[in-house]
N, C-alpha and C positions, 0 to 999 in steps of 0.2 A: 509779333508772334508768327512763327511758320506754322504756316496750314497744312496740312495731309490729305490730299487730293487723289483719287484714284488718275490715274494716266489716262486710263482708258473709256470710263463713263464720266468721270469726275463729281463721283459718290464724293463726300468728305465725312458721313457720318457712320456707315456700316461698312468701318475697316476693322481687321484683327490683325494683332502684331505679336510672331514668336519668332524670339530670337532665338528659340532651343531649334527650329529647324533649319535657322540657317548656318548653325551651328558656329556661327562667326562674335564676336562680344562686340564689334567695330559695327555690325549690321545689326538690322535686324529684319524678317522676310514680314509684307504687308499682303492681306489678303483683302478685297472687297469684294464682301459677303454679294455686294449688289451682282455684279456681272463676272465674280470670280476667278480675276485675273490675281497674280501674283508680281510681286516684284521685291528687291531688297532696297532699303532707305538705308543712308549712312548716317549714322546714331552722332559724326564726329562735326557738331555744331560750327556753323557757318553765319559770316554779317549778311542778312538779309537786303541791304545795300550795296556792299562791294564783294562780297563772297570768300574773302579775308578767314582762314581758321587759325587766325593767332588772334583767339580770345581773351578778354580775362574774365573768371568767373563771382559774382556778386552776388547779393542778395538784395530782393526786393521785399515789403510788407505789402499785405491784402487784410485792408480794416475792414471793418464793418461797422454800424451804430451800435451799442452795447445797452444803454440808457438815454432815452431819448436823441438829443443831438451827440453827447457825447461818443467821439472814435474810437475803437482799441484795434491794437493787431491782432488780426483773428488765424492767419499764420502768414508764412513764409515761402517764396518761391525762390528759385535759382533762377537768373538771368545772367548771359554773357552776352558782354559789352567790348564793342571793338575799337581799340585805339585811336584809329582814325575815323570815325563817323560818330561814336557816345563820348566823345573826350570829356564835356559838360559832368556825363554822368559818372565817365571812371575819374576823374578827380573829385567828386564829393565822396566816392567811396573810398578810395584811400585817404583822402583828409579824414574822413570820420573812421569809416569800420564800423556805420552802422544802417540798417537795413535804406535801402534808399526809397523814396514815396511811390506809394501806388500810380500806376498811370491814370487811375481815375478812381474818386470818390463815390460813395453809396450816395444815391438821392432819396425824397419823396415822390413816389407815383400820385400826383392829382387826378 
């Protein structure tokens, strides 16, 4: 996952993001409410290992327990996956076509 860090205080939680004022569909302008700097983020997804934007776009599932131990998919995320670094995960998605497993399971809190 790419985190959203302010540049300048490195807020990551009290940012706001409009893309109506930077008037671009490619951007979108970031404000952190903290120390109210601004900046524009490029919306055009990047491999977080090689920086590669020739993606392909997949779907992931996010289960949760439903009844006791039993899983269900409680919905669906968009993840892209880069040729050269997820090869593992982009051939299960084109063998199947279907949602690929969460990166991790719900547990019990003891």
């Amino acid at each position: 996952m790419n985190e959203i860090v302010c540049p300048n205080c490195g807020e990551d939680e009290n940012l706001k993001g409009d893309s109506k004022e930077s008037g671009n569909t490619e951007k979108v302008t970031v404000i952190c409410e903290t120390c109210e700097m601004k900046w524009e983020r490029n919306l055009t997804p990047k491999c977080p290992s090689c920086a590669s934007e020739d993606l392909r776009t997949a779907v992931r599932s996010i289960v949760d327990k439903s009844r006791g131990t039993q899983l269900s998919i409680q919905s669906l995320t968009v993840v892209y996956l880069c040729p050269e670094c997820d090869v593992e995960e982009l051939i299960a998605w084109n063998q199947s076509n279907t949602p690929l497993p969460p990166y991790e399971l719900p547990y019990d809190i003891e």
